[in-house]
N, C-alpha and C positions, 0 to 999 in steps of 0.2 A: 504494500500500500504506500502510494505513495504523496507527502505532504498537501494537501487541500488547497488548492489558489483560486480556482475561480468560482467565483458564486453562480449555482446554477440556479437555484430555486431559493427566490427571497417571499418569504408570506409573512405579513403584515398585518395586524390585528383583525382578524378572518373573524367575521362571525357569518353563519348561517341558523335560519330558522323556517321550518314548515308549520303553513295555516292546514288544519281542516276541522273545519264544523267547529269555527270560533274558539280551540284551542292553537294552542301557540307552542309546535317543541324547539326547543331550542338546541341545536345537533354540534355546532362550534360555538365556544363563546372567547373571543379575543383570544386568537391560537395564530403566534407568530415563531416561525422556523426558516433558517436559516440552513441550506445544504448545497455543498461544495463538490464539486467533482471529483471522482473519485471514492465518494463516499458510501456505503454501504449500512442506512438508517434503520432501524425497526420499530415501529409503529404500535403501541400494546394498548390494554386495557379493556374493560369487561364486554358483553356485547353490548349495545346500544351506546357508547362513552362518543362516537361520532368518527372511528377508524375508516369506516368504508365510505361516509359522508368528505372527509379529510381526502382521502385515495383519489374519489371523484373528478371532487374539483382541481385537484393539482391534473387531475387525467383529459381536465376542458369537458366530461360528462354532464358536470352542473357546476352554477355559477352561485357566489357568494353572497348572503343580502347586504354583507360591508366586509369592506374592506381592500386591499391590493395583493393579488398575485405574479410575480414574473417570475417565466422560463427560458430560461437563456437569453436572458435582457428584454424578452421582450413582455410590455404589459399586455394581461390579458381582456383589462377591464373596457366593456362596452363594443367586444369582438362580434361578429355576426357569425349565424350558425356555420358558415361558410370559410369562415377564417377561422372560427375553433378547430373545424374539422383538417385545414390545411396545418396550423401550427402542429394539431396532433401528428398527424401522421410524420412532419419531417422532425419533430421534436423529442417524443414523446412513443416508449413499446409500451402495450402492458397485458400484463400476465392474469388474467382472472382466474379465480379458482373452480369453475364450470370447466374451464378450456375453453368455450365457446366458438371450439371447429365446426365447420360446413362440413355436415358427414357427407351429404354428395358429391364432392370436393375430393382430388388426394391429398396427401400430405402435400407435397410442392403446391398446388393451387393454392390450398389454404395459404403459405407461407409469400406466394409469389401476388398475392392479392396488393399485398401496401405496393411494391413495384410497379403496379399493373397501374395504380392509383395516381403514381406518379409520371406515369407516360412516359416508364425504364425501357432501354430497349431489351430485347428479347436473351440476346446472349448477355448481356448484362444480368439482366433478372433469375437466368441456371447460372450463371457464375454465381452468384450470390445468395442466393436457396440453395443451392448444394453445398455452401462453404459455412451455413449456419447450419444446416442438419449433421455435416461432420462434427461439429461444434459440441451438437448436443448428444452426439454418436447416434442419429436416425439416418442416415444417409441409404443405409440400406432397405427402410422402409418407403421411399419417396411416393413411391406408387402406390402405399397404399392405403384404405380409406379412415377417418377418426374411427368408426365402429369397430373396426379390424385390431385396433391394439389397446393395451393395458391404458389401465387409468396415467399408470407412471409414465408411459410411451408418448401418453395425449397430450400431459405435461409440458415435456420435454418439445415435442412439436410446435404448442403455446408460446413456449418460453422463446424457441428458434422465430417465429413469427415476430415476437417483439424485438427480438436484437435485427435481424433482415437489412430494418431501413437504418441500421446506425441512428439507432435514436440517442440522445443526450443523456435521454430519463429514463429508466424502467422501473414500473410501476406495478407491486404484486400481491396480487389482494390474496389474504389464505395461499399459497398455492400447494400447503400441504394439506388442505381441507376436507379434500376427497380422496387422501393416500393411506393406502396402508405402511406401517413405521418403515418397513424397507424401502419402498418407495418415497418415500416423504421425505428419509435420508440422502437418498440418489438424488433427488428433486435441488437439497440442499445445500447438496455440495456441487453440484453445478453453477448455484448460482452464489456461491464463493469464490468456484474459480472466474466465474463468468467477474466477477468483482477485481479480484487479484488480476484479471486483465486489464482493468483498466472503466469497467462500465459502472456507472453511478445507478444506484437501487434503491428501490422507498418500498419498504416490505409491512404490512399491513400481518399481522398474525398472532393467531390468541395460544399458539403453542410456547411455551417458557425454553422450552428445550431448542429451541430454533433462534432463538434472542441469540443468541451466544454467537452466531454466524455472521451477524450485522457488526459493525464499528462504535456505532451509538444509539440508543434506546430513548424514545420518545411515549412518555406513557400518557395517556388520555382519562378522565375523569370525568363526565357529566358535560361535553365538552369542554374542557378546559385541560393544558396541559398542566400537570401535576408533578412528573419529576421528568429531568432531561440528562443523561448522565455519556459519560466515555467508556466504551465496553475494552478498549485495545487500547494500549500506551501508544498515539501516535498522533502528529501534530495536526492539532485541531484549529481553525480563528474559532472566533467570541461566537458563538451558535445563536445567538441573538442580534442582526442587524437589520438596522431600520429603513427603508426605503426612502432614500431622499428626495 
């Protein structure tokens, strides 16, 4: 790992809240994080504390009722559906814990989708799906469909789709949520080494025993963050900076 310089994701007293039937929940309440490249975050806390509400919005899913977000310098506030979806895609993998593969699709389609999205040329787009399914050691499954392999397989394929476009950010809600412990380990240590390469990770996860993979721990409470600590001796800036 190496020392942290650039700010990738500055968040600034975030709050979000959903109305329905004249209640009011409130899902962030002034939740400001500060994450650098190269870093490898985890995201804790009980269900409902606002981790997959938090995930979202850093993912442009949903937007904030106050506050400022930027990704890779750029802000996100008052973006159209059209430009979320473009920052996402060149900015921004992310790993859901469904998998949320097109089972009609083979592995490569699924993977060659964001390329496809970007109007990659062709030999470009197997250059590039075949050198992330190496990555993830699927390569020899390319052909074949989500339904045809293991949970841990589909994983792995998820995870190859978000790294693809060289995104900035990868973003991973549970992704051992539907694993069984061998699998969930496999899953784990991929996306350490996938870290120890070089890729910046925001990891969402109510397993304790998975904390320990990440660099820094962000723990969640009722909205609010509650503790924020250093899991690895290694040089960190101030994890709190303010958006000027």
């Amino acid at each position: 790992m190496t020392t942290h310089s650039k700010l990738l994701v500055n968040i600034d007293n975030l709050y979000k809240s959903y109305n329905s039937k004249q209640i009011e929940t409130k899902a962030l309440q002034g939740v400001s994080i500060a994450i650098y490249q190269g870093e490898f975050v985890a995201i804790t806390g009980p269900s409902g504390c606002g981790k997959s509400t938090l995930l979202s919005i850093m993912g442009l899913m949903d937007t904030p009722t106050s506050g400022r977000y930027l990704v890779s310098e750029v802000d996100t506030a008052g973006l159209k559906v059209d430009q979320r979806t473009m920052i996402r895609n060149k900015h921004i993998g992310f790993v859901f814990q469904s998998f949320n593969l097109i089972d009609d699709m083979s592995v490569f389609d699924n993977i060659a989708l964001v390329l496809e999205h970007r109007k990659t040329k062709k030999a470009e787009i197997k250059q590039r799906v075949e050198e992330v399914l190496g990555q993830v050691d699927m390569l020899a499954r390319q052909h074949y469909r989500p339904n045809q392999l293991s949970g841990g397989q589909q994983q792995r394929v998820a995870i190859a789709r978000a790294l693809v476009g060289k995104p900035d950010l990868i973003l991973v809600d549970e992704p051992t949520g539907n694993l069984d412990t061998v699998n969930g380990d496999k899953v784990m240590a991929l996306l350490e080494k996938l870290n120890q390469a070089g890729s910046t990770i925001v990891m969402v996860t109510h397993d304790s025993r998975y904390v320990r993979c990440a660099s820094r721990q962000i723990q969640l409470l009722d909205g609010k963050i509650i503790t924020e600590k250093s899991l690895q001796s290694i040089a960190t800036p101030d994890a709190k900076v303010a958006i000027a």
